[in-house]
C-alpha positions in Angstrom: 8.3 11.2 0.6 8.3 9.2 -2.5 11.7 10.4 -3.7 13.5 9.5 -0.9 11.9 6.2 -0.7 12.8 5.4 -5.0 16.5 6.5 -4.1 16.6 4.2 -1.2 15.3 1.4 -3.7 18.0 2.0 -6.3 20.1 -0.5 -3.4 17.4 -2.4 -2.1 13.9 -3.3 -2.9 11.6 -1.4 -0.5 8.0 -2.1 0.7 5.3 -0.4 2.9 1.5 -0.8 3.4 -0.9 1.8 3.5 -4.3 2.3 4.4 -6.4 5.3 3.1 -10.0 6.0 3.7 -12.8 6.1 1.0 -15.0 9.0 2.4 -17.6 6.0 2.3 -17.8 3.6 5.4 -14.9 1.6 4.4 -10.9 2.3 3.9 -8.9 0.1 1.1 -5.2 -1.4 1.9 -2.2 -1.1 -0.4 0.9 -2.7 -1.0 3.5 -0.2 -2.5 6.6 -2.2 -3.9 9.6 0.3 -4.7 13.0 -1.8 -6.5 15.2 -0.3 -9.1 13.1 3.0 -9.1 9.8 1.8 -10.2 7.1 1.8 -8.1 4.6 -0.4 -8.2 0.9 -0.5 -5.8 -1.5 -3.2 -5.5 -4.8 -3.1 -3.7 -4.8 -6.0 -1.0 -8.1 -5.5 0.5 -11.2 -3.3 2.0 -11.3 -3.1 5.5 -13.3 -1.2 8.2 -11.1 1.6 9.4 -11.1 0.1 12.9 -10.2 -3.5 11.9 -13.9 -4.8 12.7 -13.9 -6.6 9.3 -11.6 -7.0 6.6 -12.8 -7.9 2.8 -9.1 -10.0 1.0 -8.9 -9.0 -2.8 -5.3 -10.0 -3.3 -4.8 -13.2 -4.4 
């Protein structure tokens, strides 16, 4: 998936969200930003996996 998605950046910058469970009671949301190749991830926040409450880290 990632491979496709770096080639695609090479022309434009490309961006996705994603949210992935913590096998504890709460799931942590990343921003992936792919431009000229590099990849880079930064965690925006903790949030209940069924949007009851949501914890902001980015700033």
């Amino acid at each position: 998936m990632f491979d496709a998605m770096t080639a695609v950046s090479r022309e434009r910058p490309l961006a996705f969200i994603t949210m992935e469970g913590t096998g504890v009671d709460y799931s942590e949301l990343f921003l992936h930003w792919i431009e000229g190749g590099e990849r880079s991830v930064t965690h925006l926040a903790n949030a209940n996996p069924h949007g009851r409450w949501l914890e902001w880290l980015a700033t």
